[in-house]
Steps between C-alpha positions, in 0.01 A plus 500: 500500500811716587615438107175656414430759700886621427420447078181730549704751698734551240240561267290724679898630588498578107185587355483781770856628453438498079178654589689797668703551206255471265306789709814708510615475196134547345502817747809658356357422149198691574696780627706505211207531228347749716740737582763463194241347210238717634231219386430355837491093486147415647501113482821474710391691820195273456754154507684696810193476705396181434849357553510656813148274653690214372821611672325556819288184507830301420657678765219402731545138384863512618470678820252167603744231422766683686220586835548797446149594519394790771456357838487549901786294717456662781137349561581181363828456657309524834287174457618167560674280199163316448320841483750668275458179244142565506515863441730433209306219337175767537698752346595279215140406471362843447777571250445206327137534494562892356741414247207192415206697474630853405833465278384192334136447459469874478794553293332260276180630507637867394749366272176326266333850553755685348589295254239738303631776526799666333785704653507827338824541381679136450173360347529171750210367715494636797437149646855344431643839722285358773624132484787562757216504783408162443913361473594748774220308681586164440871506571375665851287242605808281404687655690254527812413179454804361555570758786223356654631140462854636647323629786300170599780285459726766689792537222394844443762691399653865616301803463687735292 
């Protein structure tokens, strides 16, 4: 599972890091036909922002295999092992249930929606923009689910 979760790392690792280039250099592009072309470029600032949802969600994706999700120690360091496990396995429940209902079966829902509807400057469904909600979704319930697992068994590893 290690293997796995250390291959889809990587990948998120990448697709958000060539995502932030592709937004800066599409930025400094867009700059450039603005100020020096004087014929602003109108379907790049349009890419910029949807790169950036799929940056963030990605981003979101690797912040919960790493645990790095917000959280309170202080009240949960206070309760017993047992009670800590439970609090964690809880916690991993409701995230798991969130990315479940909301990322995925809404992502899904939105992304067949949209798949109507044009965006105004690239031409492309709006729908396939909205497609990271759904993968964003299931690679966090992967991850939470096998947090959860972790936690039962009690190999859960470090916070970071």
């Amino acid at each position: 599972m290690k293997k796995r979760k250390n291959f889809l790392n990587v990948a998120l690792y990448g697709l958000a890091g060539i995502s932030f280039l592709a937004m800066v250099t599409l930025t400094c592009w867009q700059v450039f036909t603005r100020y020096i072309l004087k014929n602003p470029s109108t379907w790049s600032e349009e890419l910029v922002s949807y790169l950036f949802a799929w940056a963030s969600l990605m981003g979101a994706a690797i912040v919960t295999s790493e645990r790095g999700h917000m959280n309170i120690p202080i009240l949960v360091e206070r309760l017993s092992v047992r009670g800590q496990k439970v609090v964690n396995v809880f916690c991993g429940i409701i995230a798991f249930l969130f990315s479940a209902v909301i990322l995925v079966y809404g992502g899904i829902q939105i992304s067949i929606l949209a798949m109507g509807q044009m965006t105004s400057s690239l031409g492309v469904p709006v729908g396939i923009f909205y497609l990271v909600l759904p993968i964003c979704g299931a690679l966090n319930m992967i991850y939470t689910g096998a947090d959860i697992m972790n936690v039962i068994k009690g190999t859960e590893g470090e916070r970071k």
